[in-house]
Backbone as a chain_set.jsonl record, in Angstrom:
{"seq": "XXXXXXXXXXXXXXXXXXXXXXXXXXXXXXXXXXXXXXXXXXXXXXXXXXXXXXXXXXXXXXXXXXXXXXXXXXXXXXXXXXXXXXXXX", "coords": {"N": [[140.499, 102.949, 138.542], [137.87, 104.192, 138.244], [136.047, 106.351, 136.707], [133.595, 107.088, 135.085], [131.312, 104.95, 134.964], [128.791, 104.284, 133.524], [127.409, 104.321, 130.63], [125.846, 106.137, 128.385], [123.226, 105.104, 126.411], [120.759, 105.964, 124.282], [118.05, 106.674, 125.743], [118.561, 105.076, 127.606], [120.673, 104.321, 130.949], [123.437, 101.982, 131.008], [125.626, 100.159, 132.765], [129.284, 100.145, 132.278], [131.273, 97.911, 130.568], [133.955, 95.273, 131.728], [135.586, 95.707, 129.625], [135.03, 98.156, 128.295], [135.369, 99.652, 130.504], [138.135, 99.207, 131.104], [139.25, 100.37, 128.495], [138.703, 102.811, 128.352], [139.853, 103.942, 131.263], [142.437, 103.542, 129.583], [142.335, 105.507, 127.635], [142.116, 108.027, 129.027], [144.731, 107.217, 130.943], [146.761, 107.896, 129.026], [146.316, 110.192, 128.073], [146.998, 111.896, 129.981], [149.474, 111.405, 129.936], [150.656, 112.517, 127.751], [150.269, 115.16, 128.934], [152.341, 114.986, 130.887], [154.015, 114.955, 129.634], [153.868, 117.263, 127.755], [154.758, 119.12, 130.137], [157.075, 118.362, 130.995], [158.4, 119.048, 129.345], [158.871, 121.562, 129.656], [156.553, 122.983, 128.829], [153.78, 124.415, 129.943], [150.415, 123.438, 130.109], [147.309, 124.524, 129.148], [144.299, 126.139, 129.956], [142.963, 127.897, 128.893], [143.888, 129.314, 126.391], [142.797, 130.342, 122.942], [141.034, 128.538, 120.984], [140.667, 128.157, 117.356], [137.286, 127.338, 116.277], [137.785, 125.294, 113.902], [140.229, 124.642, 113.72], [139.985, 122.763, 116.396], [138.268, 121.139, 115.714], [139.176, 119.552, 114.044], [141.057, 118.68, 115.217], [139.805, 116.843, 117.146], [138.857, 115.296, 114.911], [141.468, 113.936, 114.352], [141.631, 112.515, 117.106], [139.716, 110.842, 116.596], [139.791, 109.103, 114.754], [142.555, 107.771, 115.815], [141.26, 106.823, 117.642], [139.824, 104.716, 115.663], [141.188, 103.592, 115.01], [141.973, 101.417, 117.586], [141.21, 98.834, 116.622], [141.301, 96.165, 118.977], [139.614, 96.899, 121.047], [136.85, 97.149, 119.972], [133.795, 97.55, 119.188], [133.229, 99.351, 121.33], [135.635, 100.995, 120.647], [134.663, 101.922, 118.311], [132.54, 103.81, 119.258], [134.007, 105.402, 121.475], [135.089, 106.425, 119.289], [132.561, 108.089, 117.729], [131.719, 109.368, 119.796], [133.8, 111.39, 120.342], [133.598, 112.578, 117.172], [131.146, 113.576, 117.58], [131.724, 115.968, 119.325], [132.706, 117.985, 117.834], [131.975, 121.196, 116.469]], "CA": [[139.648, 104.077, 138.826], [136.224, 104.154, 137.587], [135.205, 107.984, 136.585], [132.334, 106.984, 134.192], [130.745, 103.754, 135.531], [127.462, 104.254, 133.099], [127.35, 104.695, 129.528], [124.278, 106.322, 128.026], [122.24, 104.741, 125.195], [119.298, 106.518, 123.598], [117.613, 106.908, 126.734], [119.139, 104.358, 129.357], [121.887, 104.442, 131.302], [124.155, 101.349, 131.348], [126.366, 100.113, 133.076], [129.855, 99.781, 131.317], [131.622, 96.164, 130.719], [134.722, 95.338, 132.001], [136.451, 95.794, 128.096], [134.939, 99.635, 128.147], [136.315, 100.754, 131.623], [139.36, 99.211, 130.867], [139.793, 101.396, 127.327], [138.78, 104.458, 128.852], [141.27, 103.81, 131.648], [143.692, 103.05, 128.825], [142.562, 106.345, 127.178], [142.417, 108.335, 130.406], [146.118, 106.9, 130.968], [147.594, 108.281, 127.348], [146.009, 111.436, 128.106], [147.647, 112.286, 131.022], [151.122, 111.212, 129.72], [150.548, 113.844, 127.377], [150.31, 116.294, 129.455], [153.07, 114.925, 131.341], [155.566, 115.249, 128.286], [154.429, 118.852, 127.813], [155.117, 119.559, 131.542], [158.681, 117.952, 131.304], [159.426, 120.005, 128.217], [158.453, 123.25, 129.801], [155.56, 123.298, 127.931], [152.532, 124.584, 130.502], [149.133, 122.954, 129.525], [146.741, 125.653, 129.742], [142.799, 126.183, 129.124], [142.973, 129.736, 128.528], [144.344, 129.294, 124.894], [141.434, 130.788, 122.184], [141.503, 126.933, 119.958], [138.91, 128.169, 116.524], [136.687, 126.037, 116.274], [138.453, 124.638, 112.71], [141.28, 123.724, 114.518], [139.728, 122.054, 117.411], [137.613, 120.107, 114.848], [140.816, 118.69, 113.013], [142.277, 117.883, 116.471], [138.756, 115.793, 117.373], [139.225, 114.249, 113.717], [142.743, 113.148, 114.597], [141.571, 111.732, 117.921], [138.586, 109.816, 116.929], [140.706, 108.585, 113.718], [143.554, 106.902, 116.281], [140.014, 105.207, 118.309], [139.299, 103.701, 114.811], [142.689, 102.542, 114.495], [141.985, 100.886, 118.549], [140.547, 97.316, 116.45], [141.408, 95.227, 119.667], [138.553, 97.715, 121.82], [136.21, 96.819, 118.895], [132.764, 98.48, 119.732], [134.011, 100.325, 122.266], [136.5, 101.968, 120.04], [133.908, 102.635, 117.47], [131.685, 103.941, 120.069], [134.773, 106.583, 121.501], [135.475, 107.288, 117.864], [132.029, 108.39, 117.362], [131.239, 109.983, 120.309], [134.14, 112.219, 119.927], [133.127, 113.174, 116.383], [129.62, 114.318, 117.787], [132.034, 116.722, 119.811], [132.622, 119.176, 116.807], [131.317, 122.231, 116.373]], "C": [[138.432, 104.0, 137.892], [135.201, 105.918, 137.46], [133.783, 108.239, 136.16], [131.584, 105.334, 133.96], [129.355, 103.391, 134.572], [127.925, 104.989, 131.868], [126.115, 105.399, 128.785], [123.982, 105.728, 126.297], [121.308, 105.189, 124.683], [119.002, 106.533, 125.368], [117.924, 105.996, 128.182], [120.338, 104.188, 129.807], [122.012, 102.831, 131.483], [125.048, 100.916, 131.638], [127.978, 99.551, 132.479], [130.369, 98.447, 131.764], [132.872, 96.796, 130.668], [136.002, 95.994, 130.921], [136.379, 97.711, 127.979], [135.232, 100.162, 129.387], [137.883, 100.436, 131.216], [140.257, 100.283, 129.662], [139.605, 102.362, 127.956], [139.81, 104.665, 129.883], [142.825, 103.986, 130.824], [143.446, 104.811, 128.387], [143.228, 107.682, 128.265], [144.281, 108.772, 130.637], [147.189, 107.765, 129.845], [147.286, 109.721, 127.476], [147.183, 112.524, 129.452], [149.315, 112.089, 131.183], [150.936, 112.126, 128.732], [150.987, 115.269, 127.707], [151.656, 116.113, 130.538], [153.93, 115.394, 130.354], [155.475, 116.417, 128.058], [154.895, 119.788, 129.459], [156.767, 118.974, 131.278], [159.594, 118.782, 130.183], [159.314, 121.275, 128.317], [157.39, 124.067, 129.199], [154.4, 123.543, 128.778], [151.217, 124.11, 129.698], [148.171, 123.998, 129.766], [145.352, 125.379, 129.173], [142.294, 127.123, 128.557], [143.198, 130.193, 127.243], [143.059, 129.263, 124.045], [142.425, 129.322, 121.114], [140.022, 128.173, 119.051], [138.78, 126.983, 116.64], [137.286, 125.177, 114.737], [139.64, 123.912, 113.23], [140.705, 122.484, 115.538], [138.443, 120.787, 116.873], [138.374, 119.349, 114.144], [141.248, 118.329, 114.176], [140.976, 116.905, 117.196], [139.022, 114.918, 116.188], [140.217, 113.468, 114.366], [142.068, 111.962, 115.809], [140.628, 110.483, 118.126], [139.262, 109.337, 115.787], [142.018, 107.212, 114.698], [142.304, 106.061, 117.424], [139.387, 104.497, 117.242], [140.29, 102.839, 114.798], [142.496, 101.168, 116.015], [140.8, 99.52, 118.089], [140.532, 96.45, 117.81], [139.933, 95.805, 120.533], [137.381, 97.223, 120.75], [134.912, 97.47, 119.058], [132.705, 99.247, 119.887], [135.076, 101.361, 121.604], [135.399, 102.538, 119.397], [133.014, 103.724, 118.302], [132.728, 105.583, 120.648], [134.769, 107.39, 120.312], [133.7, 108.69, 117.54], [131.144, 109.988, 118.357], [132.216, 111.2, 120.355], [133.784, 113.45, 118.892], [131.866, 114.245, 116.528], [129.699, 115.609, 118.432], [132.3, 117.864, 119.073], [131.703, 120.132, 116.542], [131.307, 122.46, 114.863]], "O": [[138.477, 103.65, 136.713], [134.157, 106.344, 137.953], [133.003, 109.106, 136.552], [131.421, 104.771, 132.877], [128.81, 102.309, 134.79], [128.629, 105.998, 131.9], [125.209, 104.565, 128.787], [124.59, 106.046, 125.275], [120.617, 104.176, 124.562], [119.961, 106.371, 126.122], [117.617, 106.199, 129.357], [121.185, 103.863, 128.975], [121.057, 102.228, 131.973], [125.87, 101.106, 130.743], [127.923, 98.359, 132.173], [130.129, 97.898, 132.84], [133.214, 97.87, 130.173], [137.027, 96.574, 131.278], [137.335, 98.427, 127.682], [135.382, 101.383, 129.345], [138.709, 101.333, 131.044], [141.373, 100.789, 129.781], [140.648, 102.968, 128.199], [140.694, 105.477, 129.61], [143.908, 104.385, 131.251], [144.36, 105.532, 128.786], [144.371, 108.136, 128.291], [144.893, 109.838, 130.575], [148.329, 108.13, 130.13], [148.077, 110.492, 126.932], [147.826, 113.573, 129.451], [150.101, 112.425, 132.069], [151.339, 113.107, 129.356], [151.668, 116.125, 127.143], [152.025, 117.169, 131.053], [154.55, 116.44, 130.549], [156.521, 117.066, 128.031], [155.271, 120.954, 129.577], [157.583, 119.809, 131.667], [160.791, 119.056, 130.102], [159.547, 122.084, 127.419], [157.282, 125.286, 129.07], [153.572, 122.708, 128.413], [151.107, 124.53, 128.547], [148.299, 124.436, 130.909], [145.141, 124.639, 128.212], [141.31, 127.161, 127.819], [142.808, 131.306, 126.891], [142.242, 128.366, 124.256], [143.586, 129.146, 120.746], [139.038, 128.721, 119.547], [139.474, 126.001, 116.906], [136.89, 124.016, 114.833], [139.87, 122.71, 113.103], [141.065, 121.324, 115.343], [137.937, 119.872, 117.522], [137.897, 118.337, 113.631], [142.043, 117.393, 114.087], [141.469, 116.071, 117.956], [139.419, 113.778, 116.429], [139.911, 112.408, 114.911], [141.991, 110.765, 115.535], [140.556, 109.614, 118.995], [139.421, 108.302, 116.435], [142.24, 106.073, 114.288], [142.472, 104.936, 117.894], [138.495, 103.7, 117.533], [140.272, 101.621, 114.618], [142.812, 100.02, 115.701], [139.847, 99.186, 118.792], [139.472, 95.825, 117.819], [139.081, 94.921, 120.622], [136.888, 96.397, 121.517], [135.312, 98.634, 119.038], [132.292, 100.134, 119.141], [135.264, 102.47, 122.105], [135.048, 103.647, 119.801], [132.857, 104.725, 117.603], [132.319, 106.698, 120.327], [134.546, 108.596, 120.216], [133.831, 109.873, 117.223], [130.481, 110.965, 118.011], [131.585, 112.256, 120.415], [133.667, 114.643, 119.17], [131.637, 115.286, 115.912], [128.755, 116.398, 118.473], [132.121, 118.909, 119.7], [130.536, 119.776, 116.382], [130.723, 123.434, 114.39]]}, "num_chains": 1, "name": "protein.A"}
């Protein structure tokens, strides 16, 4: 599946390489088993839940912390890792 076919750069869109659909796939994938495991434990996923923003900045840390740890993605990890981070409030 291909959700995000174009990466943006400073001002141009390009198109991603085979190594960066595949990680986002991969991430994508991990995400959604997630949410499977809290669905099998009776755990509803919800969007409705007030996150502060302190929390939900420690839970972006964590997640761009395990795309530094993704060395084999190499770029491309750094590149998730960072663009996460930029997600903090």
């Amino acid at each position: 599946m291909h959700l995000h076919p174009y990466f943006f750069t400073g001002e141009i869109m390009t198109e991603w390489t085979k190594e960066e659909d595949e990680a986002f796939n991969e991430v994508e994938k991990q995400s959604n088993l997630g949410k499977q495991i809290l669905r099998d434990l009776g755990q509803p996923y919800h969007f409705d839940v007030y996150v502060s923003p302190s929390q939900r900045n420690h839970v972006l840390e964590e997640v761009a912390l395990e795309f530094d740890k993704m060395k084999a993605f190499g770029t491309t990890g750094e590149s998730f890792a960072s663009f996460v981070r930029g997600m903090k409030k």
